[in-house]
C-alpha positions as CSV (number, residue, x, y, z in Angstrom):
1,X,0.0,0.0,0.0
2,X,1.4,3.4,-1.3
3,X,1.3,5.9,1.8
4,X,0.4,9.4,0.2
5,X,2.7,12.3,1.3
6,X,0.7,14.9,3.3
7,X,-0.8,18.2,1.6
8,X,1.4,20.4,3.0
9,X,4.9,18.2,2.4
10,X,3.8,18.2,-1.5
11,X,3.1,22.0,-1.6
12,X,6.3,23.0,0.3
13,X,8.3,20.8,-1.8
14,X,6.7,21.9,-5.4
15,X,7.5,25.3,-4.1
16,X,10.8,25.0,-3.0
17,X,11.6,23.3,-6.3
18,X,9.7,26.2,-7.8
19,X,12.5,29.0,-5.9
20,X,15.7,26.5,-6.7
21,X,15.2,27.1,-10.5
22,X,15.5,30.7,-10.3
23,X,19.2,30.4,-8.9
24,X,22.1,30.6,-11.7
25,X,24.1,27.3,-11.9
26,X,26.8,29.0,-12.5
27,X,27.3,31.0,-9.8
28,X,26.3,28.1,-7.5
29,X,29.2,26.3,-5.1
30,X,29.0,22.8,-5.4
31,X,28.3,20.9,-1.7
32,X,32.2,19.6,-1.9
33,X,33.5,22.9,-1.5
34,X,30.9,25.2,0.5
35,X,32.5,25.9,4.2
36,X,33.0,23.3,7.0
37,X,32.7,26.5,9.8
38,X,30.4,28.1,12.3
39,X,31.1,31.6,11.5
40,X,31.0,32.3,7.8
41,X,30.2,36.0,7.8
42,X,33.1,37.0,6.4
43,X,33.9,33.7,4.3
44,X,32.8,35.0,1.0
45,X,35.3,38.0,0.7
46,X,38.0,35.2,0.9
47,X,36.7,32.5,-1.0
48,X,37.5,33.2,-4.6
49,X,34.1,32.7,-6.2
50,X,33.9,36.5,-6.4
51,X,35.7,38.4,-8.8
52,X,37.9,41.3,-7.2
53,X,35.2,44.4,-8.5
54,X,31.8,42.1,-7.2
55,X,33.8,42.1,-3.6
56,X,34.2,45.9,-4.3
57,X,30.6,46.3,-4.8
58,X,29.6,44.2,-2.6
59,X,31.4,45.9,-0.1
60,X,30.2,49.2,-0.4
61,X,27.5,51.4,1.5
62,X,24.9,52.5,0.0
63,X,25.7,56.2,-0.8
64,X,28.7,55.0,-2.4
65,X,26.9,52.5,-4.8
66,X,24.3,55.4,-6.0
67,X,27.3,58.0,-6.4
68,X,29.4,55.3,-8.5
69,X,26.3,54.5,-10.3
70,X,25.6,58.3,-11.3
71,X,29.4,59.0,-12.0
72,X,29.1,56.3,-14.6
73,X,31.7,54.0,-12.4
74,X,29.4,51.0,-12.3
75,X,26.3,50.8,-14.4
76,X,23.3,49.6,-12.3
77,X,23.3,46.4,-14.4
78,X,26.7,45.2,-13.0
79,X,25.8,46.6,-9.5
80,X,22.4,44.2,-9.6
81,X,24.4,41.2,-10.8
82,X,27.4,41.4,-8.2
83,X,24.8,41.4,-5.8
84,X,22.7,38.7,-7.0
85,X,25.7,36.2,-7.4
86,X,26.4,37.6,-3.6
87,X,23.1,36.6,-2.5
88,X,23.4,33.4,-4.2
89,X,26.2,32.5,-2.0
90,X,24.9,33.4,1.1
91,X,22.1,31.7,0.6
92,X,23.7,28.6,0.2
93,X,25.3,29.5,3.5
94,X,22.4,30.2,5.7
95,X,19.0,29.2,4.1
96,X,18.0,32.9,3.6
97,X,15.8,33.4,0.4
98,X,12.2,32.6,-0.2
99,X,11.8,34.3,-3.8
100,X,14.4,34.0,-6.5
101,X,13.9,36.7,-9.2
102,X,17.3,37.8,-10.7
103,X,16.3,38.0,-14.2
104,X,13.6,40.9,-13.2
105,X,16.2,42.7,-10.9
106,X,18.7,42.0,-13.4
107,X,15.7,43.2,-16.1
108,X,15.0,47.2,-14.0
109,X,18.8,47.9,-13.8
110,X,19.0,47.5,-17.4
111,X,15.9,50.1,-18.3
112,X,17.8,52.1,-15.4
113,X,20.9,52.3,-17.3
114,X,19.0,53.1,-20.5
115,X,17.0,55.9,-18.8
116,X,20.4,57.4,-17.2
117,X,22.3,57.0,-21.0
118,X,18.9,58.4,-22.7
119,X,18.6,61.3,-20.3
120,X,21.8,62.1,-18.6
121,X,20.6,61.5,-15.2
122,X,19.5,59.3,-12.8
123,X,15.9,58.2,-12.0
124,X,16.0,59.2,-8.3
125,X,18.7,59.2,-4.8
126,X,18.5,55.4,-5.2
127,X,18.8,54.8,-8.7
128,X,20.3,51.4,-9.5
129,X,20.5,50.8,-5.5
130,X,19.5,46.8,-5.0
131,X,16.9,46.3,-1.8
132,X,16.0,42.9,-0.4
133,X,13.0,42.8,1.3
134,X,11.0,40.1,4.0
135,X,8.8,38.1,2.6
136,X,5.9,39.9,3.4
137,X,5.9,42.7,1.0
138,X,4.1,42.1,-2.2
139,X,5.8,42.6,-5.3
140,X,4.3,42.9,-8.3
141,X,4.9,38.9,-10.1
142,X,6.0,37.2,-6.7
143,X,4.2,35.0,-4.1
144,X,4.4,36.0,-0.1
145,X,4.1,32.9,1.5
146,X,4.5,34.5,4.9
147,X,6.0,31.3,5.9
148,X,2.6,29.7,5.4
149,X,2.0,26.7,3.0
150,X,-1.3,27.5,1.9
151,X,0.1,30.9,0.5
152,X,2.5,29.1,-1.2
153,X,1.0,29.2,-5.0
154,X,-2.4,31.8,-3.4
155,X,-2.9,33.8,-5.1
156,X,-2.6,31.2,-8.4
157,X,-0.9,34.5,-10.6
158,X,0.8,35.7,-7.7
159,X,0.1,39.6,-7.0
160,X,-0.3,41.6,-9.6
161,X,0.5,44.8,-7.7
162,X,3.4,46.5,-5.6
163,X,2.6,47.3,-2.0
164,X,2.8,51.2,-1.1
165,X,7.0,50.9,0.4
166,X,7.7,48.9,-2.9
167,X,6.2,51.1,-5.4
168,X,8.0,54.1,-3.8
169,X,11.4,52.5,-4.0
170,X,11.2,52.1,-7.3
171,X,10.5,54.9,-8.2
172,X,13.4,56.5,-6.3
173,X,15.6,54.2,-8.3
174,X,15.8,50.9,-6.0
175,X,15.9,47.6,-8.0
176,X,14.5,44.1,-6.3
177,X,15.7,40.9,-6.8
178,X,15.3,38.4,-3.7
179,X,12.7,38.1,-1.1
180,X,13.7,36.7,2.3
181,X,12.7,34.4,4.4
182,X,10.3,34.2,7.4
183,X,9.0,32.0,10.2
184,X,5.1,30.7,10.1
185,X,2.3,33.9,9.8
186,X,5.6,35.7,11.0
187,X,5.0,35.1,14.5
188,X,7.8,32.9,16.1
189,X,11.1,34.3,17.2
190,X,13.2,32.1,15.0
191,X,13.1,31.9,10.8
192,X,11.7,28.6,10.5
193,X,9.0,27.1,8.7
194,X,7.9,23.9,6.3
195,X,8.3,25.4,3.1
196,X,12.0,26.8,3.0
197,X,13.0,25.6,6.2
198,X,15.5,26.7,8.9
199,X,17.7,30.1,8.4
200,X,21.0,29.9,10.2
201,X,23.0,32.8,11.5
202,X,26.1,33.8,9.9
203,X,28.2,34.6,12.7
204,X,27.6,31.5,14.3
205,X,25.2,28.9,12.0
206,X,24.8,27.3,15.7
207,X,22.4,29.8,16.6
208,X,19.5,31.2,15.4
209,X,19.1,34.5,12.8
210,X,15.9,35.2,15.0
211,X,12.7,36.3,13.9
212,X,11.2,37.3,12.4
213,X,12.8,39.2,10.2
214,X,15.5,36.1,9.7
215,X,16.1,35.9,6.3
216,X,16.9,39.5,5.9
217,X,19.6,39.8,8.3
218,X,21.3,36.5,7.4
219,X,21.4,38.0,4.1
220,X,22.7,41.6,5.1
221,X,25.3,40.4,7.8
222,X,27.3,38.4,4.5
223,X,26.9,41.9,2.2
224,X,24.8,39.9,-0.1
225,X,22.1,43.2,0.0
226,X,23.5,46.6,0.6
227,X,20.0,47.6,2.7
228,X,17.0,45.4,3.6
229,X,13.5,45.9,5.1
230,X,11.9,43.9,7.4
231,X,9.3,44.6,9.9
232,X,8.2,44.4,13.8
233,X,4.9,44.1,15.8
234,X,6.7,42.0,18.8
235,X,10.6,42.6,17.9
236,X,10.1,41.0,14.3
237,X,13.0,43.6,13.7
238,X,15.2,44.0,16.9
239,X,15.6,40.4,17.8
240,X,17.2,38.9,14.4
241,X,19.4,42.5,14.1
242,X,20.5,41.8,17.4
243,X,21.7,38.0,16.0
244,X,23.6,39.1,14.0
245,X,25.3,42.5,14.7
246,X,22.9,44.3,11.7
247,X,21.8,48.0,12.6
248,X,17.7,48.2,12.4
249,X,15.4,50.7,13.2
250,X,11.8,50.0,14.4
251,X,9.6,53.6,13.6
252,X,6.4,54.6,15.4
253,X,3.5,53.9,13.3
254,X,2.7,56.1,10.8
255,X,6.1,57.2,9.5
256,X,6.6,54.5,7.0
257,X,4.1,53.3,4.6
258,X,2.5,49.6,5.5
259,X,0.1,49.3,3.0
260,X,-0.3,46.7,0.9
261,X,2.1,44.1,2.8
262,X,0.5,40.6,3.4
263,X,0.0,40.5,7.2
264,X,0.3,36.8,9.3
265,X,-2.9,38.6,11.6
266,X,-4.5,40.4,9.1
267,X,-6.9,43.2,10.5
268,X,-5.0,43.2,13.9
269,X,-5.4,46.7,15.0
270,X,-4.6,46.6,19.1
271,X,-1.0,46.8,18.1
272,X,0.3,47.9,14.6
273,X,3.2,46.6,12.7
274,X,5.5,48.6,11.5
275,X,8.2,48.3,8.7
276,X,11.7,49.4,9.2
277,X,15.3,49.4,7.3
278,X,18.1,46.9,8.4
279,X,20.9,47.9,7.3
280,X,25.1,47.5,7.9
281,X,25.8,50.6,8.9
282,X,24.1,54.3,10.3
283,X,24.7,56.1,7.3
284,X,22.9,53.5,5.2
285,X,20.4,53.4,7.2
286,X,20.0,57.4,7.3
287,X,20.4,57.2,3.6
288,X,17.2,55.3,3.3
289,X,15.1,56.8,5.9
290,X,15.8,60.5,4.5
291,X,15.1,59.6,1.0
292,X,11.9,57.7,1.5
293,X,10.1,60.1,3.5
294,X,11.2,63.0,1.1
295,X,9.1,61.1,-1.3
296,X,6.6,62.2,0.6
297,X,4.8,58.7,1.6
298,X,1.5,60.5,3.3
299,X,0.9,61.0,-0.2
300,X,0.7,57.2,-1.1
301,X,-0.4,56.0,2.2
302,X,-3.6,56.7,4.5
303,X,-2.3,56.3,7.5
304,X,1.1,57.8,7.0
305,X,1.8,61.1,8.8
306,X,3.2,64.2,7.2
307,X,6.3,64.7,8.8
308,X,9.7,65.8,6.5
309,X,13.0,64.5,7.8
310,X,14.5,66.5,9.9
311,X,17.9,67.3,11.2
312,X,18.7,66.9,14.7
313,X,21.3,68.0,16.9
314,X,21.9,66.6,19.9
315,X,22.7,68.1,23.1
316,X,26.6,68.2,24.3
317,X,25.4,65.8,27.2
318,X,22.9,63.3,27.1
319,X,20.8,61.7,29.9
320,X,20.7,57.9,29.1
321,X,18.9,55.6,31.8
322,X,20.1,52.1,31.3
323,X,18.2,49.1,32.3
324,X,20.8,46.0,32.6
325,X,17.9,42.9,33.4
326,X,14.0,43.2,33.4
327,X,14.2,40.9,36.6
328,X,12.2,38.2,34.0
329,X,15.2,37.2,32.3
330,X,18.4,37.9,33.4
331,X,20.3,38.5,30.5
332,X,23.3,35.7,29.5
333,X,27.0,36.8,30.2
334,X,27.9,38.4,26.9
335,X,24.7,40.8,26.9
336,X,25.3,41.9,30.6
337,X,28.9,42.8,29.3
338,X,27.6,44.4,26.7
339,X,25.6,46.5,28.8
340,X,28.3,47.7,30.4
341,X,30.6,48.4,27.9
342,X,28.2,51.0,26.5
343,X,27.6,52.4,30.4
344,X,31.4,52.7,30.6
345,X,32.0,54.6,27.2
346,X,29.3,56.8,28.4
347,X,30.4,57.6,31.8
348,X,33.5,58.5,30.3
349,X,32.9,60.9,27.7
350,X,30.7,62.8,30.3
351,X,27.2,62.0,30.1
352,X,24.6,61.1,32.5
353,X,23.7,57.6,33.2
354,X,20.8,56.7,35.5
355,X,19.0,53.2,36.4
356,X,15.3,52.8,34.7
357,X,13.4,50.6,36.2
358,X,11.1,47.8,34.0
359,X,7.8,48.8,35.6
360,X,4.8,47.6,33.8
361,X,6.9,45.7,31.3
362,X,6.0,42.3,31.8
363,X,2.4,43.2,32.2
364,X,2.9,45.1,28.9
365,X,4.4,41.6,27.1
366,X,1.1,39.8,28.3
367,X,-1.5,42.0,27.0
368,X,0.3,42.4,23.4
369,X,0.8,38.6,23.5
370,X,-3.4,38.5,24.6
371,X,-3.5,40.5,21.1
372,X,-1.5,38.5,19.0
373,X,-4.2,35.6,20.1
374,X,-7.7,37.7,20.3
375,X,-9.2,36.2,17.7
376,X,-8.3,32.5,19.2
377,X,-6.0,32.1,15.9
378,X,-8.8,31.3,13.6
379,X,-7.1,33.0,10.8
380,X,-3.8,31.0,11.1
381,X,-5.6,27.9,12.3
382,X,-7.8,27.9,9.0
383,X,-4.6,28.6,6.5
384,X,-3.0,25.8,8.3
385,X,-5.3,23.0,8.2
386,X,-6.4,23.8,4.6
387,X,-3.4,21.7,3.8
388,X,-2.6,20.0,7.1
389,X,0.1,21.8,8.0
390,X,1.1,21.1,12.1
391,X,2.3,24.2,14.4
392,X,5.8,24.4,15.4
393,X,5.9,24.4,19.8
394,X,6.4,28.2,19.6
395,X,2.9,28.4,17.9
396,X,0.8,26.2,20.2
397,X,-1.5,28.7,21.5
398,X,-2.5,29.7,18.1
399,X,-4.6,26.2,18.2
400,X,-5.5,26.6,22.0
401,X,-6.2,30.0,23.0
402,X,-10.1,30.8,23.2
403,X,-11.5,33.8,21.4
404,X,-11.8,37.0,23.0
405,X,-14.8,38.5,23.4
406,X,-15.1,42.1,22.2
407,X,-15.8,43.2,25.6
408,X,-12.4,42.0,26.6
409,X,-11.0,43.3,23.7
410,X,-11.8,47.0,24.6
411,X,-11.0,46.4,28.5
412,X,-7.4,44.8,27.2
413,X,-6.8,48.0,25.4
414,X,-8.1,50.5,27.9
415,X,-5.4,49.2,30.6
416,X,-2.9,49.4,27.6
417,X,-3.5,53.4,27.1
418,X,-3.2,53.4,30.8
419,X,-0.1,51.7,30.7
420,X,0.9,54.3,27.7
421,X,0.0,57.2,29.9
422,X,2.1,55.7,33.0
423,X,5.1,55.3,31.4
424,X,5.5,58.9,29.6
425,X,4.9,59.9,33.1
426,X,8.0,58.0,34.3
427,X,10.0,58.9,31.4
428,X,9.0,63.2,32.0
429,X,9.6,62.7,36.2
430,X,13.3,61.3,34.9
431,X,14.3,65.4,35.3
432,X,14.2,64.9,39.1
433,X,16.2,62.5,38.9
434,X,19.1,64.2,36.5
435,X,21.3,67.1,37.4
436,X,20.0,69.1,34.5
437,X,16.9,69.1,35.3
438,X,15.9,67.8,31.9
439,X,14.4,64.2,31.3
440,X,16.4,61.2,30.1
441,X,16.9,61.4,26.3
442,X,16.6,57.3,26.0
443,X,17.1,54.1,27.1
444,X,19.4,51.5,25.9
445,X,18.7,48.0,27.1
446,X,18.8,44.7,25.4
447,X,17.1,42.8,23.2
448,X,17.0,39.7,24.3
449,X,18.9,38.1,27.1
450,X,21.5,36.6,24.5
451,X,24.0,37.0,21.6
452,X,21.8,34.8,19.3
453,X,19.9,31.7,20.9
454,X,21.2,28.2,20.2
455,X,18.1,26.7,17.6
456,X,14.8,25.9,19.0
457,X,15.7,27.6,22.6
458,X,14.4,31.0,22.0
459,X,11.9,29.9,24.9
460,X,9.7,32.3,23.2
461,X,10.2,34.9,25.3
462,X,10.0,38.8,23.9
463,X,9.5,41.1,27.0
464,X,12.6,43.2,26.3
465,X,11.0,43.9,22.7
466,X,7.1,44.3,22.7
467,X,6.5,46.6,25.4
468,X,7.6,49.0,22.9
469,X,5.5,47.8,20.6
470,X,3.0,48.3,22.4
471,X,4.2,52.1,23.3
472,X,4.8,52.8,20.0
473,X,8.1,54.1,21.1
474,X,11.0,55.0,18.1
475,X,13.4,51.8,18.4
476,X,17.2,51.0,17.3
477,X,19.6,48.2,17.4
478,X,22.9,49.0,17.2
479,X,25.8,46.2,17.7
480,X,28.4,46.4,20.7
481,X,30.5,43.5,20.2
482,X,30.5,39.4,20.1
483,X,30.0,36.7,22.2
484,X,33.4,35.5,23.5
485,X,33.9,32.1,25.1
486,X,37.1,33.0,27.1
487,X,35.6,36.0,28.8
488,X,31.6,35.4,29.0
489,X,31.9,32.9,31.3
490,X,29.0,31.4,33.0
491,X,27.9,31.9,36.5
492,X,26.6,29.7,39.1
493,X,23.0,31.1,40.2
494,X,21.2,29.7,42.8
495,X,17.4,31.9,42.6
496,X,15.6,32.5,39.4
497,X,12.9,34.7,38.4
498,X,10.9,31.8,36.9
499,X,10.9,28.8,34.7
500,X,12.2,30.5,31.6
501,X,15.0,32.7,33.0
502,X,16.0,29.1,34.9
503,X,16.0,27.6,31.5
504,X,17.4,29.8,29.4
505,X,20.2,30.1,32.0
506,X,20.6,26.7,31.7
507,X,20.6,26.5,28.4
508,X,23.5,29.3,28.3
509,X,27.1,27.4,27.1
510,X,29.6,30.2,26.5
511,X,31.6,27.6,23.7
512,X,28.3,27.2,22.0
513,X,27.5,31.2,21.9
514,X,30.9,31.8,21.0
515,X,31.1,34.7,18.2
516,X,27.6,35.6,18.4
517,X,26.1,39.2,18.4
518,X,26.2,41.4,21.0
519,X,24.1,44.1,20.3
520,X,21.8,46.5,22.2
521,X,18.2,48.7,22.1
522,X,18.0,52.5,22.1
523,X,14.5,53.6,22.8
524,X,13.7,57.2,22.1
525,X,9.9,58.7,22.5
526,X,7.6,58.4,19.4
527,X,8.2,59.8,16.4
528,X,12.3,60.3,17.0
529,X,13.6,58.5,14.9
530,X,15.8,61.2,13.3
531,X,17.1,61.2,16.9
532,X,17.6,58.0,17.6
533,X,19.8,57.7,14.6
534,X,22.2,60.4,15.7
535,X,22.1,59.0,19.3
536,X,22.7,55.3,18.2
537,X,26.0,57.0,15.6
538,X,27.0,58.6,19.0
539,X,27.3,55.5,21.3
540,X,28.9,53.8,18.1
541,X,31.5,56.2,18.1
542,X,32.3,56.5,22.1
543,X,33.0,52.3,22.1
544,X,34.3,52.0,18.9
């Protein structure tokens, strides 16, 4: 008797097959010769399969590409292609992509060149500029599986439209060629799924790229994209930056455009996802952020608000509080030395430093995770079992959490804008606590309580992420250093805060973190984001 694969395993594997044929042969590495090694972040540079003027591109920020580009250096043609044999590579390092589409990158940076020899100038301030982008963002010709089977081939033509952020960046000049990958609906701290599979992190392929923005900074921290997009609504950004030593910033809602990206909770509205750049560097990342929003995206989305970039200076002295362990988790060795590397560097140069308490932010971390889950997962629930497709453990109570009534929906978010309104309070009553007078600028804190999780021991906890979700506070990620087995040494800790700060203790080994990311949060108030950005540049340069 023949025993017929499941639905799902014969979806996943037609599309898989369907992503594989989009990859060049030629610039593939043949299994023999790919890398025996943990940390292959910097593996490419050195292993001769790029030529020495792709490793120059490659390498390059992303001002520099657009000014070579215009100065008829590099045509955007050879620009696209570098990085799509780049991304090739990396890909067959970590697991990264989800959709293959060279030949239509490769396709835009040829009617780019002819528009710049035609005209004598560029298209826009990123003409010829390659963007990856997460999974999630419909492009016109493309699938978003959002890491779910049933999307897989549905819709049957694929979209036949750009969303709002993709249509913009085109017309500034940006070319796409790879999508990247996600975990399920987007909603589990690590970039797994059935379809694609496990992304590994570069620095260490022992741990996890995070989620669930995974794909995109797998593919960022091995230069295979000079800027990426991902997005947030728990730490979807912050967690897999933070993995991986990739600069992100997570915008309150309403500065970047949304529309038109395929959502894992569709019509969630008690917390809002936002979309954000990820990027290798600050000036890259201020690059994008000042050239989208001079294009003016109120004008293409609803729910945008009109505010211009602007320039910020900052003040000669800052007022950071810094919170070191949100007594839920206690961070892991090489976090808590992160911490205070960045405390140190600060002290020094002169500026204030003060101790914020986590008040409310474990109650804030239930009620978003009560939102995530109001509608007792019918939506994913129903995209899964159209095809038969089982949960992963960190999406369990997706198939066991009742529905909320709407009652309990609007008490939920009543204590929420409570919540809201208590901590700006404790932020403003920071001036009685500095010796200006003034309130604290931000916080810096960490992302999670490790430099990159070993797989599968994420323990699915978020509570240093989503309360600012939840806030809608300006968010960055900026790295410190790397895990270091010599120095992070482990501790012997006789009381825990609970179950999962025992576990994920226990699960702490400082050989198996070894050369993982070691990077940080900087929370500003809403709508800073220009500020953040020169406050993350200056705690780059004091412990650089």
């Amino acid at each position: 008797m023949t025993v017929k694969e499941p639905t799902y395993l014969q979806i996943a594997s037609q599309k898989r097959a369907e992503r594989d044929q989009n990859f060049k042969k030629e610039w593939l590495i043949p299994k023999s010769e790919l890398p025996d090694l943990t940390d292959v972040s910097d593996w490419i540079t050195s292993s001769g399969y790029l030529s020495a003027k792709e490793i120059e591109i490659t390498e390059s920020n992303a001002g520099e590409i657009v000014e070579n580009i215009s100065n008829q250096v590099w045509s955007s043609f050879e620009v696209t292609l570098a990085f799509c044999h780049r991304a090739s590579i990396v890909h067959q390092l970590t697991n990264c992509l989800s959709e293959v589409f060279f030949d239509e990158g490769l396709k835009q940076a040829m009617e780019l060149d002819e528009y710049q020899k035609a005209t004598g100038k560029t298209l826009g301030p990123l003409h010829g500029l390659p963007i990856s982008i997460k999974d999630n963002f419909n492009i016109k010709g493309q699938a978003s599986t959002v890491g779910i089977v049933n999307f897989s081939f549905n819709p049957k033509k694929k979209f036949e439209e750009d969303a709002v952020l993709v249509k913009m960046l085109r017309e500034l000049g940006g070319v796409f060629y790879v999508k990247t990958n996600v975990p399920v609906a987007m909603m589990m701290p690590e970039t797994t799924n059935h379809i694609y599979g496990n992304t590994t992190n570069p620095l260490n392929r022992n741990l996890s790229a995070g989620g669930s923005s995974g794909g995109e900074v797998a593919l960022l921290a091995c230069k295979g994209s000079p800027t990426g997009v991902g997005t947030d609504i728990g730490g979807s950004l912050r967690i897999p930056a933070s993995f991986t030593n990739v600069y992100t910033l997570k915008p309150t809602f309403g500065r970047f455009p949304t529309y038109g990206a395929r959502s894992g909770l569709p019509g969630l509205e008690s917390v809002n996802s936002v979309n954000g750049p990820l990027c290798p560097s600050l000036e890259t990342m201020e690059f994008y952020c000042k050239h989208l929003i001079g294009h003016e995206p109120w004008l293409y989305d609803a729910k945008v608000n009109e505010i211009p970039w602007r320039k910020v200076e900052l003040d000669s002295k800052l007022n950071i509080a810094i919170l070191e362990d949100d007594k839920v988790v206690r961070p892991t060795p090489p976090i808590l030395r992160g911490v205070n590397i960045v405390k140190e560097g600060l002290l020094k140069a002169g500026h204030e430093v003060i101790e914020w308490e986590p008040t409310d932010h474990l109650e804030l971390s239930k009620i978003i995770t009560s939102f995530f889950t109001s509608d007792g997962g019918i939506h994913v629930k129903r995209e899964t079992e159209t095809t038969g497709e089982p949960f992963f453990p960190y999406m369990r109570m997706y198939g066991t959490t009742p529905e909320m009534k709407v009652s309990e929906l609007w008490a939920l978010q009543a204590r929420r804008t409570s919540l809201i309104k208590d901590y700006l309070e404790r932020w403003n009553a920071t001036k009685l606590k500095t010796k200006n007078g003034k309130p604290i600028d931000a916080i810096i804190m960490p992302a999670t309580p490790f430099a990159g999780s070993p797989n599968s021991k994420f323990h699915d906890y978020v509570g240093y992420t989503s309360p600012f979700n939840l806030l809608d506070y300006t968010v960055g990620v900026f790295p410190v250093t790397r895990a270091d087995q010599d120095i992070d040494l482990k501790e012997a800790r006789g009381l825990f805060y609970g179950e999962t700060d025992e576990k994920i203790w226990g699960d702490y080994n400082p050989q198996e973190t070894h050369g993982g990311a070691v990077s940080l949060q900087l929370i500003g108030r809403k709508y800073q984001e220009e500020k953040v950005i020169e406050m993350m540049k200056l705690v780059r340069d004091l412990i650089s």
